[in-house]
C-alpha positions in Angstrom: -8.8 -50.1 -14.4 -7.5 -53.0 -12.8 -4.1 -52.9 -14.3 -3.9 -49.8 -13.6 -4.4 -50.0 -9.7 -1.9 -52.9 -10.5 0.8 -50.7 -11.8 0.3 -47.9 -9.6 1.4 -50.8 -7.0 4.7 -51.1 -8.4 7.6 -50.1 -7.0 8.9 -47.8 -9.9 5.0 -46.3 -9.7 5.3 -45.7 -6.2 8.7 -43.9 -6.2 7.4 -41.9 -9.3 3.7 -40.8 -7.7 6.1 -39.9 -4.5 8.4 -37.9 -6.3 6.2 -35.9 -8.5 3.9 -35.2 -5.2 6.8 -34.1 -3.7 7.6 -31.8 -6.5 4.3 -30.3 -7.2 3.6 -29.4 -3.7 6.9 -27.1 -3.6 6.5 -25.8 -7.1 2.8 -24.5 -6.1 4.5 -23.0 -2.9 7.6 -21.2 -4.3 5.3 -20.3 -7.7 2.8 -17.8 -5.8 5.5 -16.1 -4.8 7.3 -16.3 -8.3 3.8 -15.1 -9.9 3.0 -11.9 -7.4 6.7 -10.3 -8.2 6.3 -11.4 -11.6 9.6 -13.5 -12.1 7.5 -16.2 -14.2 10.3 -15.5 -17.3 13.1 -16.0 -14.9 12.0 -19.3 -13.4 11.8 -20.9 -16.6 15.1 -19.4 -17.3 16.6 -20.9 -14.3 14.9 -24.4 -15.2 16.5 -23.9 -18.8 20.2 -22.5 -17.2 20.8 -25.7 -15.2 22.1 -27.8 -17.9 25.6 -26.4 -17.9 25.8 -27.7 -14.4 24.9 -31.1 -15.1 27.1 -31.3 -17.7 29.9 -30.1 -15.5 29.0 -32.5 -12.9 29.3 -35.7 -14.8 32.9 -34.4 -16.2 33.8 -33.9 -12.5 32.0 -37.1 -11.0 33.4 -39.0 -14.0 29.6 -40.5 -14.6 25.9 -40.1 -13.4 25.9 -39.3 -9.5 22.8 -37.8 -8.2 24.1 -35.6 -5.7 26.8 -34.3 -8.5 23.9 -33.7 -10.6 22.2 -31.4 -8.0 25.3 -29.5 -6.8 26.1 -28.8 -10.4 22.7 -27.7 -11.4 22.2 -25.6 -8.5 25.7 -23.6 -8.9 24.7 -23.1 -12.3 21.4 -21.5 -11.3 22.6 -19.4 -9.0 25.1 -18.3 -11.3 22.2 -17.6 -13.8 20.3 -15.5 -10.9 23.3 -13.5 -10.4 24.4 -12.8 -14.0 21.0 -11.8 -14.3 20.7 -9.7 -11.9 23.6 -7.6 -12.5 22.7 -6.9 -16.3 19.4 -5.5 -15.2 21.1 -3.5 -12.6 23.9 -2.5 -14.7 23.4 -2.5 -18.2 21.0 -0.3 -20.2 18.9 -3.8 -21.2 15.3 -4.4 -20.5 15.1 -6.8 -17.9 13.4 -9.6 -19.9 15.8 -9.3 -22.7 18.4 -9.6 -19.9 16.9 -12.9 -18.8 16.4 -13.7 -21.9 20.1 -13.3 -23.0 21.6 -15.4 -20.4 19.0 -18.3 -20.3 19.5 -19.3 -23.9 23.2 -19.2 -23.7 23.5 -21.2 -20.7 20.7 -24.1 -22.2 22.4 -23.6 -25.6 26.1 -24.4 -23.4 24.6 -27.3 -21.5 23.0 -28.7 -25.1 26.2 -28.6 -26.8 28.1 -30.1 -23.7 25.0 -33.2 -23.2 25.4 -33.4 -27.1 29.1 -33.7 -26.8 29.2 -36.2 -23.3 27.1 -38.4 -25.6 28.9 -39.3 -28.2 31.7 -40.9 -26.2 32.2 -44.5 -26.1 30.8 -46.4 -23.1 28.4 -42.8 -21.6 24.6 -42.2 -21.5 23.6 -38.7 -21.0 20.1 -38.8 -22.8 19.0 -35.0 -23.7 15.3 -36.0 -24.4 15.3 -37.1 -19.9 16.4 -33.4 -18.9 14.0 -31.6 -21.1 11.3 -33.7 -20.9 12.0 -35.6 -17.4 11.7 -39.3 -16.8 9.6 -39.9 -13.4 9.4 -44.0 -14.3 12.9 -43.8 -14.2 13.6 -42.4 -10.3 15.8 -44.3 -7.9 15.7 -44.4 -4.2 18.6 -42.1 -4.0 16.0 -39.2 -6.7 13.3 -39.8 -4.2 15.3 -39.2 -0.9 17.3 -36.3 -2.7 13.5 -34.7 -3.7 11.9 -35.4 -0.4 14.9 -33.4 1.4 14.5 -30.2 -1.6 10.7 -30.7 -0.4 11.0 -30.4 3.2 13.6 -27.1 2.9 11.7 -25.1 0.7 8.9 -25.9 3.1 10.9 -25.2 6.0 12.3 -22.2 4.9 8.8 -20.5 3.8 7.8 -21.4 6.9 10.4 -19.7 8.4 11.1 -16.3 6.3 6.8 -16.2 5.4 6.7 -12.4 7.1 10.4 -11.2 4.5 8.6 -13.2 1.8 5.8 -11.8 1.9 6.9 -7.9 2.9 9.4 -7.9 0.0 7.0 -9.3 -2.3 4.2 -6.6 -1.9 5.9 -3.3 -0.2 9.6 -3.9 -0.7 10.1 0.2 0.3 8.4 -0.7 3.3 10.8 -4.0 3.9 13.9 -2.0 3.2 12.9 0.7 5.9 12.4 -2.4 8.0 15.9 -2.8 7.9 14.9 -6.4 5.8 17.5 -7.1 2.8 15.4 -6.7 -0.1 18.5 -8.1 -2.7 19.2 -10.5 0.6 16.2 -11.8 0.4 15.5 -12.0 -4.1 18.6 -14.1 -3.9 17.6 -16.7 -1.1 14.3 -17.1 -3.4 16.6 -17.7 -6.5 18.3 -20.7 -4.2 14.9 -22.2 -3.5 14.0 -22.2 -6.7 16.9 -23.1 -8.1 16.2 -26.4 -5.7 13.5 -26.9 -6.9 14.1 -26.6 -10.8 16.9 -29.6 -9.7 13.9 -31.5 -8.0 11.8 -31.5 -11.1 14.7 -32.1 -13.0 13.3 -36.4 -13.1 9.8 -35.5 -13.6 8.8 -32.9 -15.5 12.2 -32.1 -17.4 13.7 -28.3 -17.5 11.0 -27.2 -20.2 7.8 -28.7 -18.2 9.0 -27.3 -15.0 8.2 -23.4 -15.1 4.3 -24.9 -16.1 4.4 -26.6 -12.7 6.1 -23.4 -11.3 3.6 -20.9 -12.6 0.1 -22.9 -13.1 -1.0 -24.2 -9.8 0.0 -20.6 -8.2 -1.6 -18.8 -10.9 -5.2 -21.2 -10.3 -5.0 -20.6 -6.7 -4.3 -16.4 -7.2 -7.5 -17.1 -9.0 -9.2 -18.5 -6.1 -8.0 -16.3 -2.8 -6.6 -12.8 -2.3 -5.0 -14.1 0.5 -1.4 -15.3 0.4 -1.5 -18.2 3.3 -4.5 -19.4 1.8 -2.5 -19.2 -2.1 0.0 -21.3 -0.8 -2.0 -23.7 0.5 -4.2 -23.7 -2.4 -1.7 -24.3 -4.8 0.4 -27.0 -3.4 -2.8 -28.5 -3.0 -3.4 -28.3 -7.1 0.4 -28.7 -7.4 0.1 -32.4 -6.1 -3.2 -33.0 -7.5 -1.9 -32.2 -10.8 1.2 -34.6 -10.2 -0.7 -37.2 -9.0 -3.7 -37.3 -11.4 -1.3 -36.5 -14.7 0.8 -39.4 -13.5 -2.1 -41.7 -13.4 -3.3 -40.6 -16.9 -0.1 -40.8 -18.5 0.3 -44.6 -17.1 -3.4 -45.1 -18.4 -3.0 -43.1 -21.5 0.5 -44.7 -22.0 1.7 -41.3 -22.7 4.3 -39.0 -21.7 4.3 -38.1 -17.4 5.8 -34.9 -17.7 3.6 -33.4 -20.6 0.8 -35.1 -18.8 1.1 -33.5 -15.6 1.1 -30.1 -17.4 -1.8 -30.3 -19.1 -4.0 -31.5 -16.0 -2.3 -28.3 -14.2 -3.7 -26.4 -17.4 -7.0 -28.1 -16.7 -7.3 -26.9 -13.2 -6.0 -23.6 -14.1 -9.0 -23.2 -17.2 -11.6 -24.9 -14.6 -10.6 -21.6 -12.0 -10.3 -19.3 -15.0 -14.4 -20.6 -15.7 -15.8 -21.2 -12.4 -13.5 -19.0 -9.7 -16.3 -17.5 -6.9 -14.7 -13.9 -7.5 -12.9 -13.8 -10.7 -14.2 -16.4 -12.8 -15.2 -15.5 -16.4 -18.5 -17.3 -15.7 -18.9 -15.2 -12.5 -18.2 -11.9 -14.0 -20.5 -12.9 -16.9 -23.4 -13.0 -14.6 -21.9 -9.7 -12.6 -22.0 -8.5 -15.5 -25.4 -9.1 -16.2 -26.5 -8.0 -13.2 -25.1 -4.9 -13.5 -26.8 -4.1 -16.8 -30.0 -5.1 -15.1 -29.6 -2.7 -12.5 -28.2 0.0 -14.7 -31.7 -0.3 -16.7 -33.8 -0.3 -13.7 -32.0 2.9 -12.0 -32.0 4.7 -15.7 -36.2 4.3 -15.2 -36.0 5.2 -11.5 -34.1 8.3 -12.8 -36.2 9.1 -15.6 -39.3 9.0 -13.4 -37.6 11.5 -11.2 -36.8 14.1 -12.9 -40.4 13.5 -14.6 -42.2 13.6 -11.8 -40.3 17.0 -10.9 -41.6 19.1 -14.2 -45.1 17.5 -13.9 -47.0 14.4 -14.0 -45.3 10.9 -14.6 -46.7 9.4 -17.2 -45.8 6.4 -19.3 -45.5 7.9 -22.6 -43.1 10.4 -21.2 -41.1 7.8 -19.8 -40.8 5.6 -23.0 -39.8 9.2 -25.0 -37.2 9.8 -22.8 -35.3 5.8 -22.2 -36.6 5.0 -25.9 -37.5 1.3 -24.4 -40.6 -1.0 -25.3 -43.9 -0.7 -23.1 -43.7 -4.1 -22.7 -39.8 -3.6 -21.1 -41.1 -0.2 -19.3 -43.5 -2.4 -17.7 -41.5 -5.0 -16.4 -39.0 -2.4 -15.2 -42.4 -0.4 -13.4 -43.3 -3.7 -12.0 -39.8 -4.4 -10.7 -39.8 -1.2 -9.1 -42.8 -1.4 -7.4 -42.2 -4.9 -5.7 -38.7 -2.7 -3.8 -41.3 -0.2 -3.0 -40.2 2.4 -5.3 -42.7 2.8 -7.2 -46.6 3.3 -6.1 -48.6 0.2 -5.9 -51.9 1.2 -7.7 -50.5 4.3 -9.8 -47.7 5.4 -11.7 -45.6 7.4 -8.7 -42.8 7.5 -7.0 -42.8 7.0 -3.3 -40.7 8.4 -0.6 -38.1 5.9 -0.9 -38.2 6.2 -4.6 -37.5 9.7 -5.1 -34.6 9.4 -2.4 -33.0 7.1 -4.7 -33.5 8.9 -8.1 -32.2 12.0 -6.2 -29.4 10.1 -5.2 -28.9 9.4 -9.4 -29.0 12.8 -10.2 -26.8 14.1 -7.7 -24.6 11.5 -8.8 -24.6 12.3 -12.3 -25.0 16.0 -11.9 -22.0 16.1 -9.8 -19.9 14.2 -12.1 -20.7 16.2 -14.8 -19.3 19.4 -13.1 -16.0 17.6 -11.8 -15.1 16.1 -15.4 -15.8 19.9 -16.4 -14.2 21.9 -14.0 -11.4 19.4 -13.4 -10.7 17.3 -15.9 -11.2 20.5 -18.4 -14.2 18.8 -20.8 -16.7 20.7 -22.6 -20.2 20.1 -21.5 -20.7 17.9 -24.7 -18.2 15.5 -24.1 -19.3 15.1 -20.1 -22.8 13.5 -20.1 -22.1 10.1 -21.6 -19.4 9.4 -18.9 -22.0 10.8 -16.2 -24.4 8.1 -17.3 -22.1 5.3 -17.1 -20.6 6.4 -13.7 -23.6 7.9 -12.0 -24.3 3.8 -11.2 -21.0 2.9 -9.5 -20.4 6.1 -7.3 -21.0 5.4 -4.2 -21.7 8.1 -1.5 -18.4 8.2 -0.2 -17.2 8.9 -3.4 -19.9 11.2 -4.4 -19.4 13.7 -0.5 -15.5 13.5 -1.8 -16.3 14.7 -5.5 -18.4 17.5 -3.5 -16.0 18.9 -1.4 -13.2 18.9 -4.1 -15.5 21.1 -6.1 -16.6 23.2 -3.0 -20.0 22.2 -2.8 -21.3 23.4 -6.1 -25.5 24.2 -6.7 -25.6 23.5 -10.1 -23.9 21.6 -12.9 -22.3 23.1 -16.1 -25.6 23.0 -17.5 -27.2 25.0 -14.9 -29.0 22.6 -13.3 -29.6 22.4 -10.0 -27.4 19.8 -8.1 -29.8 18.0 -5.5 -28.8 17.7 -2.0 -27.4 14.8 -0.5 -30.2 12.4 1.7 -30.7 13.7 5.1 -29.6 17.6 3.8 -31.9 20.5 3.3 -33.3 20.7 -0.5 -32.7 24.5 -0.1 -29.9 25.4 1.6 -27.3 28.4 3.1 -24.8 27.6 0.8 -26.9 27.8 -1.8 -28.0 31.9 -1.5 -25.9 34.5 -3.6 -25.1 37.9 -2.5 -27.4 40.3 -1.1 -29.9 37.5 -1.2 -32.4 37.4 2.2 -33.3 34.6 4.0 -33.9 33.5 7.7 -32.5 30.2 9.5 -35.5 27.6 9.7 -36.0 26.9 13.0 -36.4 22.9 12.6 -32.7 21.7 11.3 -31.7 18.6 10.1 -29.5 17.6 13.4 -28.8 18.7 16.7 -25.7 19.4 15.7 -26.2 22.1 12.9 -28.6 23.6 15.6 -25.6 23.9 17.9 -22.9 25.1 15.6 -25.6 27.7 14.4 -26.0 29.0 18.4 -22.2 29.1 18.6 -21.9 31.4 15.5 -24.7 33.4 16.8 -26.9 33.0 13.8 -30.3 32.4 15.1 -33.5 31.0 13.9 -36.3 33.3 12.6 -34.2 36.1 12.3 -33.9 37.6 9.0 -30.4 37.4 7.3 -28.7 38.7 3.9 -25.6 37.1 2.4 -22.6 39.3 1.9 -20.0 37.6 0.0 -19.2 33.7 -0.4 -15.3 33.4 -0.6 -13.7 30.3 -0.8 -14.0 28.2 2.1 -16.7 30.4 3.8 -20.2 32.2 3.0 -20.5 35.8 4.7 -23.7 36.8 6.0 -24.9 39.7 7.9 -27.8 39.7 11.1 -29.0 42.2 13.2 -25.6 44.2 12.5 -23.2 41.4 13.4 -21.0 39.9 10.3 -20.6 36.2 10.4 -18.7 33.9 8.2 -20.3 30.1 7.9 -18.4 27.4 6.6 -19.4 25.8 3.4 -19.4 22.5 5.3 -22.1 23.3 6.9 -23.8 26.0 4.9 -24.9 23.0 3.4 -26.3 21.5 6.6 -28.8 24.7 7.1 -32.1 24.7 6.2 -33.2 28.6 5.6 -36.4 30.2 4.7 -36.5 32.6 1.5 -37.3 36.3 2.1 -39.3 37.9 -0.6 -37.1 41.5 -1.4 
């Protein structure tokens, strides 16, 4: 440990733990918004397209110049950008064969011109440093170069965040906005090509889309929000820098592989152990689910038990096909969130509410998948009992309307009423049926809309026609048409005759 707090000291450590900070902080920036439009192939295409330009540069510069080299490589990944972009917008190729297409040739240009530069007399132009970068090896003039790539991506984000972030998730919306969507694709293309020069000395052109796309994709895992991404992943885009460089002068390995693989490491660790999206956290939301599926498929069962007779345990087992011992831990369960009677097998108020609540949800979902989704009343009750437990009720007034309020399912079974409506409503008489309005009604409302129609309470009533959007009835001589809406909302009394 102590020689390697010694080494870190050095000079050449220094500059290198500087440069790669540098560089993983505005990878992880400009690689959340590389991930969310999902230009992941074309960054490591422009990290790959760069060589041409170097090569280029040391012809021109007559030798290794550090600006040269960055001039040259950024041309030549603008020039891959553009190429790019004009095959997919022109020619009748996919766009990641188009990318494809023009990364290898340029790399396979800038390979044959390194290859070439190399093999005359009195020139170094070492391959193995481009593809595989060489962060011991940065001079003062690398660092300064990096620190100023660093500080305009940063800038520049900063300053064009809101077209950033418009074009990235409603670019319709950005072009109505009178924002440049292509303006805007391209000025992305220069940062990154910056960048892809800046890694250039520490991670090498093949490492460099890892650095790109890793630290962005573990902080996506982490937040929905993009400020907070960004943040998030330069923070893992340095750590993984700073900690890979450290290993690899430990490990007395490679720094650019290094770095990569503790970016992997983070990535697998948010993959695990994210709050939201985690494999470990769906696992146990998963989990949780099932045991709440099981416990509403009892609460269910009991219901519609309890409404053909008694409740009694043997019923209950027939019907789920579960152990006593399971049945009784799922009674028990019920009974401590007041579901279920405390010294007998019942349901209480709240209890039935909920199983209501199940098989409305399930009866109603039946009758859409029939009516419109065009199933047969075989195929529709297994998908009822898997969604029945993640409709909610906004979902479930939504499916009613749609289907105008129906009474009963395809099999003819009654559809219970929502909580808070009458069990026996207006809507749900046929013609020439009798009834009178109850005089108690579920809201003040109802009661009101009831007086402005001119159907009053007590009075005996007989349905003409339901058409539609509307149910007709007739009282005391006057016609009057109700809307389903709230023909649902009445509470009537039946009529015998």
């Amino acid at each position: 440990m102590n020689d390697i707090l010694q080494q870190l000291t050095e000079p050449w450590a220094l500059r290198a733990l500087a440069a790669s900070s540098l560089v993983g902080i505005m990878c992880g920036i400009l690689g959340c918004f590389i991930v969310l439009r999902n230009m992941a192939l074309i960054g490591d295409a422009l990290s790959h397209a760069v060589l041409p330009g170097v090569v280029v540069a040391f012809i021109v510069g007559q030798g290794i110049s550090t600006l040269g080299f960055f001039t040259g490589a950024v041309a030549a990944g603008l020039l891959t950008a553009i190429i790019i972009t004009w095959i997919q917008r022109n020619v009748k190729t996919k766009n990641d064969a188009a990318v494809g297409i023009v990364f290898t040739a340029m790399f396979s240009l800038g390979v044959i011109g390194i290859s070439y530069i190399s093999r005359q007399p009195g020139t170094h132009l070492d391959l193995k440093d481009f593809l595989f970068g060489n962060v011991l090896g940065v001079t003062n003039d690398d660092l300064w170069l990096t620190f100023g790539v660093t500080a305009y991506v940063l800038v520049s984000v900063v300053a064009f965040y809101r077209q950033l972030f418009i074009t990235t998730f409603q670019p319709i919306i950005a072009q109505t906005m009178g924002i440049s969507v292509s303006t805007i694709h391209y000025f992305l293309m220069l940062l990154l090509s910056f960048a892809v020069v800046a890694a250039l000395n520490t991670v090498g052109v093949i490492l460099v889309v890892a650095m790109l796309i890793t630290p962005a994709a573990t902080a996506l895992l982490l937040t929905n929000r993009l400020h907070f991404a960004l943040m998030i992943a330069a923070a893992f885009g340095l750590l993984s820098a700073a900690v890979g460089l450290v290993l690899a002068i430990a490990f007395e390995t490679t720094p650019g592989p290094a770095m990569t693989v503790t970016a992997t490491a983070f990535y697998l660790l948010a993959a695990f152990f994210s709050p939201k999206q985690g494999l470990v956290f769906r696992f146990f939301q998963k989990r949780k689910l099932q045991r709440r599926i099981r416990l509403e498929d009892v609460l269910k069962a009991a219901f519609q038990q309890q409404q053909h007779g008694p409740l009694t345990e043997d019923g209950l087992l027939k019907n789920l096909g579960l152990t006593r011992g399971v049945l009784q831990a799922q009674v028990q369960l019920l009974r401590s969130k007041n579901l279920f009677e405390k010294d007998r097998l019942a349901l209480t108020e709240a209890g039935r509410e909920e199983g209501r609540r199940l098989v409305r949800a399930h009866r109603l979902w039946e009758t859409y998948l029939a009516n419109q989704m065009g199933l047969t009343t075989e195929q529709i009750h297994e998908d009822a009992d898997k969604y029945e437990h993640l409709l909610t009720d906004e979902i479930l007034d939504e499916v009613d309307r749609t289907l105008g309020y129906p009474t009963t399912d395809p099999h003819g079974s009654p559809i219970p009423a929502r909580r808070g409506l009458p069990e026996f409503s207006l809507l749900q008489l046929l013609p020439n049926d009798t009834a009178s309005i109850a005089a108690k009604q579920p809201g003040e409302h109802v009661t009101s809309r009831l007086w402005q129609l001119g159907l009053l309470p007590e009075v005996v009533f007989s349905v003409q026609k339901k058409e539609g959007e509307y149910i007709e009835v007739e009282q005391a001589g006057k016609f009057i048409q109700v809307p389903n809406d709230l023909a649902r909302r009445v509470k009537i009394v039946t009529v015998d005759g």
